[in-house]
Short mmCIF file of the C-alpha atoms (twelve columns), coordinates in Angstrom:
data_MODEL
# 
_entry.id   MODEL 
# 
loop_
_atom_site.group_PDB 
_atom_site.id 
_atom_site.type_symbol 
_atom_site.label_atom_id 
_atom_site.label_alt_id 
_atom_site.label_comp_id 
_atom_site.label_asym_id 
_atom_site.label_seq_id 
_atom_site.Cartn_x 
_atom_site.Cartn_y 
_atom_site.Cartn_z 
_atom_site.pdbx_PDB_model_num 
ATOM 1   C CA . UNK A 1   12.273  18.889  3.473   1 
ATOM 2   C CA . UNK A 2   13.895  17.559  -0.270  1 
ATOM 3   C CA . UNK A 3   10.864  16.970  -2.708  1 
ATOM 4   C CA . UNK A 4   10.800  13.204  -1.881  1 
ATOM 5   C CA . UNK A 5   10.096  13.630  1.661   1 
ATOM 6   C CA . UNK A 6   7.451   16.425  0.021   1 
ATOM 7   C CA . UNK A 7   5.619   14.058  -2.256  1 
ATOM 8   C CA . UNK A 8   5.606   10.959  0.266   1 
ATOM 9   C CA . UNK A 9   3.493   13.215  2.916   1 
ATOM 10  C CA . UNK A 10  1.265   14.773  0.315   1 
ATOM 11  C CA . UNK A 11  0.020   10.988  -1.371  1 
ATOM 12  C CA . UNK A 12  0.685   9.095   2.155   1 
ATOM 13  C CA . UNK A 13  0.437   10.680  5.269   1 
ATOM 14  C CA . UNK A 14  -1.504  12.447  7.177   1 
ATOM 15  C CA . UNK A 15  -0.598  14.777  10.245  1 
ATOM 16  C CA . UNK A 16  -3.192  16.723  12.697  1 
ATOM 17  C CA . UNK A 17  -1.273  19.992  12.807  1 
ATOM 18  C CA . UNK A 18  2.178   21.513  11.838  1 
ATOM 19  C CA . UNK A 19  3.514   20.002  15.125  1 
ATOM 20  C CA . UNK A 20  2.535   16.769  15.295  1 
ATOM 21  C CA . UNK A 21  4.080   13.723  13.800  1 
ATOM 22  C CA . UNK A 22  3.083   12.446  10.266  1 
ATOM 23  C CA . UNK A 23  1.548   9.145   10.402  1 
ATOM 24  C CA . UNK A 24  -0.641  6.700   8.430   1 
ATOM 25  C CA . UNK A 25  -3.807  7.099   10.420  1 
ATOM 26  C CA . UNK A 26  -5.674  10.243  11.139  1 
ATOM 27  C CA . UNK A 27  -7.104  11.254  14.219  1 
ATOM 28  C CA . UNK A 28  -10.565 8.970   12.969  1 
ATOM 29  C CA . UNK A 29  -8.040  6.029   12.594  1 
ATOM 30  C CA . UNK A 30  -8.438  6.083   9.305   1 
ATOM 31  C CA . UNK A 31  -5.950  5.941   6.218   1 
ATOM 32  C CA . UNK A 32  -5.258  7.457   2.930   1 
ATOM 33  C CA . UNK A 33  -2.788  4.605   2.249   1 
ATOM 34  C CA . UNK A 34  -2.456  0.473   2.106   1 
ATOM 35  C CA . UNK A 35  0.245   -1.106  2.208   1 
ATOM 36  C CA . UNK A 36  0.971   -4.760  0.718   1 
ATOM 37  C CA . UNK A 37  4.610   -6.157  1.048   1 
ATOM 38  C CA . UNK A 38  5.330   -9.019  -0.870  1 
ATOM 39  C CA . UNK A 39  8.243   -11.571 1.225   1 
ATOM 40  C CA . UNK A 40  11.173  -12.760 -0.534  1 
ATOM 41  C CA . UNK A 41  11.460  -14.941 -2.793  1 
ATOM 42  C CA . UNK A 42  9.188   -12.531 -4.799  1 
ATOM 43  C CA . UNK A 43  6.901   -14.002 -7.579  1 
ATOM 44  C CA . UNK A 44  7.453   -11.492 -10.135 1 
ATOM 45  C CA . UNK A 45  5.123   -12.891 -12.422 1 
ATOM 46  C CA . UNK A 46  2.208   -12.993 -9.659  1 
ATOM 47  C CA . UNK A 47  3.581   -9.445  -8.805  1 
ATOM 48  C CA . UNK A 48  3.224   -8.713  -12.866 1 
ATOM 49  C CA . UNK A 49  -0.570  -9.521  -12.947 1 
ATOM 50  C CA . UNK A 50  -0.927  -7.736  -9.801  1 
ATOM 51  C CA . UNK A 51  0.051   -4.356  -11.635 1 
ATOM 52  C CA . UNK A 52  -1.223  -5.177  -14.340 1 
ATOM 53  C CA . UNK A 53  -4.723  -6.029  -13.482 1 
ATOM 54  C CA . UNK A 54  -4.862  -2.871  -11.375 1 
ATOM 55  C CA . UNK A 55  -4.625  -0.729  -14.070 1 
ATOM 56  C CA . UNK A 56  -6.141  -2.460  -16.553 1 
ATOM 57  C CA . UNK A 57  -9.107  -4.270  -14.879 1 
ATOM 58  C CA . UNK A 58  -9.582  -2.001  -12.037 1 
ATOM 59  C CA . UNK A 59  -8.276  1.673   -14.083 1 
ATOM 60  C CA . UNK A 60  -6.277  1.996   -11.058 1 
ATOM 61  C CA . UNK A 61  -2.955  4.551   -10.945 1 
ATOM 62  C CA . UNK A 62  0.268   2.054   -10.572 1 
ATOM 63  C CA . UNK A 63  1.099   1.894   -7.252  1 
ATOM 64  C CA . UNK A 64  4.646   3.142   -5.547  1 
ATOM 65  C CA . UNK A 65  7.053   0.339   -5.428  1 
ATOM 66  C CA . UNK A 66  9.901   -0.003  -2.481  1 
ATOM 67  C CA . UNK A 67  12.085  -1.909  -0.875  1 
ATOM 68  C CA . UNK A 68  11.816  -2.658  2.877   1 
ATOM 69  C CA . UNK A 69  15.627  -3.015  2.841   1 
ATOM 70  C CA . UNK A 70  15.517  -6.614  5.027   1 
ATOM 71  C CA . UNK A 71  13.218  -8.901  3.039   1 
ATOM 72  C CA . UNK A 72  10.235  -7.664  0.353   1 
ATOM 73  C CA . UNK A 73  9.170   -5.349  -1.697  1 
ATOM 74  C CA . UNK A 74  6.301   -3.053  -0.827  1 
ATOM 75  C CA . UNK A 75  3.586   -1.518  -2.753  1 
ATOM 76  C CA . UNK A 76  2.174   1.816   -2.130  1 
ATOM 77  C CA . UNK A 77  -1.462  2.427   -2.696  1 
ATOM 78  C CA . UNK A 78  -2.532  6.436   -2.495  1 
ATOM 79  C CA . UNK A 79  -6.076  6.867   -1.927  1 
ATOM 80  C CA . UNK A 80  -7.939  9.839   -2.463  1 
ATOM 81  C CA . UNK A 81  -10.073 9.701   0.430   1 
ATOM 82  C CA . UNK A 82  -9.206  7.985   3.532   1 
ATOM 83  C CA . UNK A 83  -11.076 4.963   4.850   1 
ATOM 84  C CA . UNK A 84  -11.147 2.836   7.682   1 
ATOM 85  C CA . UNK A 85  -9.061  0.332   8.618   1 
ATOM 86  C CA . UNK A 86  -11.660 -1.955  8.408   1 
ATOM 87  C CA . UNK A 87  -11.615 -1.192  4.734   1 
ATOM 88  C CA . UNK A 88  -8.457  -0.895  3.909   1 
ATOM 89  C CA . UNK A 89  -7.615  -4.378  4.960   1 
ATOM 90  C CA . UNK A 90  -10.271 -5.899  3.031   1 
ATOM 91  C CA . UNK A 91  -8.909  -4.048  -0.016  1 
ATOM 92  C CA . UNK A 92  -5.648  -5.115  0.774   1 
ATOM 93  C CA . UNK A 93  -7.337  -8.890  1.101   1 
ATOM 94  C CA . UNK A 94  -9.160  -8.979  -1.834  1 
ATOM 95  C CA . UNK A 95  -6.333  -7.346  -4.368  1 
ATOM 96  C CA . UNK A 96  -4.264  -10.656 -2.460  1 
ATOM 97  C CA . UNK A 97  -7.420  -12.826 -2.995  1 
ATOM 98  C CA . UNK A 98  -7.861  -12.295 -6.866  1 
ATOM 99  C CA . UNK A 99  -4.405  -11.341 -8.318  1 
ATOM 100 C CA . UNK A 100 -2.132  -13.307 -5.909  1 
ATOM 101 C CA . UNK A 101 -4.157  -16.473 -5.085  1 
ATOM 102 C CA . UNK A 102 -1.041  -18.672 -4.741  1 
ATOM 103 C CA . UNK A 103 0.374   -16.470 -2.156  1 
ATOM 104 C CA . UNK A 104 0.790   -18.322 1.281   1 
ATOM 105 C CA . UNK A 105 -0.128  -16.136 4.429   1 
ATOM 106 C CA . UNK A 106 3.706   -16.146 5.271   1 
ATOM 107 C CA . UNK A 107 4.618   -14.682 2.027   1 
ATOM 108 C CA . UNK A 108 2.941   -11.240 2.443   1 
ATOM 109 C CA . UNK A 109 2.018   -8.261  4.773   1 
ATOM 110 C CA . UNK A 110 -0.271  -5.386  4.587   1 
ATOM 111 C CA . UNK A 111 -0.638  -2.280  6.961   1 
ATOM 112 C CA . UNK A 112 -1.894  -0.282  8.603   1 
# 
Protein backbone atom coordinates (compact mmCIF):
# COMPACT_ATOMS: atom_id res chain seq x y z
CA UNK A 1 0.00 0.00 0.00
CA UNK A 2 2.10 3.59 -1.06
CA UNK A 3 1.82 6.04 2.00
CA UNK A 4 -1.19 7.85 0.41
CA UNK A 5 -3.36 4.93 0.35
CA UNK A 6 -1.71 4.57 4.18
CA UNK A 7 -2.72 7.96 5.44
CA UNK A 8 -6.29 8.04 3.66
CA UNK A 9 -7.35 4.72 5.77
CA UNK A 10 -5.75 5.86 8.98
CA UNK A 11 -7.79 9.68 9.04
CA UNK A 12 -10.87 8.16 6.87
CA UNK A 13 -11.81 4.79 6.95
CA UNK A 14 -12.66 2.34 8.91
CA UNK A 15 -12.56 -1.56 8.26
CA UNK A 16 -13.91 -4.49 10.73
CA UNK A 17 -10.96 -6.82 10.25
CA UNK A 18 -7.83 -7.32 8.00
CA UNK A 19 -10.21 -8.94 5.43
CA UNK A 20 -12.88 -6.92 5.02
CA UNK A 21 -13.30 -3.93 2.83
CA UNK A 22 -12.47 -0.35 4.08
CA UNK A 23 -15.42 1.79 4.14
CA UNK A 24 -16.82 5.03 5.62
CA UNK A 25 -19.18 3.49 8.12
CA UNK A 26 -18.37 1.05 10.82
CA UNK A 27 -20.20 -1.84 11.74
CA UNK A 28 -22.50 0.84 14.25
CA UNK A 29 -23.09 2.83 10.96
CA UNK A 30 -21.25 5.33 12.12
CA UNK A 31 -18.37 7.59 10.59
CA UNK A 32 -15.08 9.06 11.35
CA UNK A 33 -15.45 11.24 8.21
CA UNK A 34 -17.94 13.99 6.36
CA UNK A 35 -17.84 14.73 3.32
CA UNK A 36 -19.03 18.16 1.63
CA UNK A 37 -18.52 18.55 -2.23
CA UNK A 38 -18.93 21.80 -3.52
CA UNK A 39 -20.57 21.63 -7.60
CA UNK A 40 -18.99 23.53 -10.25
CA UNK A 41 -18.94 26.63 -10.80
CA UNK A 42 -17.16 26.77 -7.36
CA UNK A 43 -17.48 30.00 -5.22
CA UNK A 44 -14.03 30.29 -4.14
CA UNK A 45 -14.62 33.10 -2.05
CA UNK A 46 -17.66 31.28 -0.15
CA UNK A 47 -15.22 28.24 -0.22
CA UNK A 48 -12.45 30.89 1.36
CA UNK A 49 -14.63 31.75 4.45
CA UNK A 50 -15.51 28.23 4.70
CA UNK A 51 -11.73 27.37 5.57
CA UNK A 52 -11.21 30.06 7.04
CA UNK A 53 -13.86 30.21 9.62
CA UNK A 54 -13.11 26.58 10.46
CA UNK A 55 -9.96 27.23 11.72
CA UNK A 56 -10.29 30.35 13.00
CA UNK A 57 -13.82 30.46 14.54
CA UNK A 58 -14.25 26.87 15.16
CA UNK A 59 -10.00 25.96 15.90
CA UNK A 60 -10.72 23.31 13.52
CA UNK A 61 -7.61 21.33 11.51
CA UNK A 62 -8.04 22.42 7.59
CA UNK A 63 -9.77 19.93 5.99
CA UNK A 64 -8.39 17.57 2.90
CA UNK A 65 -9.23 19.11 -0.35
CA UNK A 66 -9.96 16.88 -3.73
CA UNK A 67 -11.21 16.73 -6.80
CA UNK A 68 -14.08 14.37 -7.75
CA UNK A 69 -12.59 14.35 -11.27
CA UNK A 70 -16.33 15.01 -13.08
CA UNK A 71 -17.68 18.17 -11.44
CA UNK A 72 -16.58 19.63 -7.66
CA UNK A 73 -14.29 19.78 -5.33
CA UNK A 74 -14.58 17.85 -2.10
CA UNK A 75 -13.62 18.53 1.38
CA UNK A 76 -12.43 16.01 3.77
CA UNK A 77 -13.31 16.31 7.38
CA UNK A 78 -11.26 13.65 9.83
CA UNK A 79 -12.91 13.20 13.02
CA UNK A 80 -11.46 11.83 15.95
CA UNK A 81 -14.25 9.87 17.10
CA UNK A 82 -16.86 8.55 14.93
CA UNK A 83 -20.49 9.64 15.11
CA UNK A 84 -23.63 8.86 13.68
CA UNK A 85 -24.92 9.60 10.63
CA UNK A 86 -27.46 11.43 12.11
CA UNK A 87 -24.73 13.73 13.25
CA UNK A 88 -22.62 13.94 10.75
CA UNK A 89 -25.18 15.32 8.40
CA UNK A 90 -26.21 17.96 10.65
CA UNK A 91 -22.54 18.99 10.88
CA UNK A 92 -22.26 18.83 7.37
CA UNK A 93 -25.71 21.14 7.35
CA UNK A 94 -24.81 23.57 9.64
CA UNK A 95 -20.94 24.24 8.36
CA UNK A 96 -23.35 24.77 4.78
CA UNK A 97 -25.88 26.80 6.89
CA UNK A 98 -23.39 29.44 8.42
CA UNK A 99 -20.34 29.68 6.05
CA UNK A 100 -22.07 28.94 2.69
CA UNK A 101 -25.57 30.50 3.08
CA UNK A 102 -25.83 31.43 -0.63
CA UNK A 103 -25.30 27.94 -1.66
CA UNK A 104 -28.41 26.49 -3.57
CA UNK A 105 -29.27 22.75 -2.67
CA UNK A 106 -28.07 21.84 -6.29
CA UNK A 107 -24.74 23.29 -5.76
CA UNK A 108 -23.46 20.88 -3.04
CA UNK A 109 -23.31 17.26 -1.63
CA UNK A 110 -22.33 15.71 1.56
CA UNK A 111 -21.87 11.93 2.51
CA UNK A 112 -22.10 9.49 4.01
Amino acid sequence: MSPLHTEFHRLFLTSAGPQAPATLLDEHGRTRALVLELTAPVDTVAMGALWQGLQSELGLPAPAVAVNGRDALQLWFALAQPVGLAQARASLDGLVARYLPALQVRQWRAWP
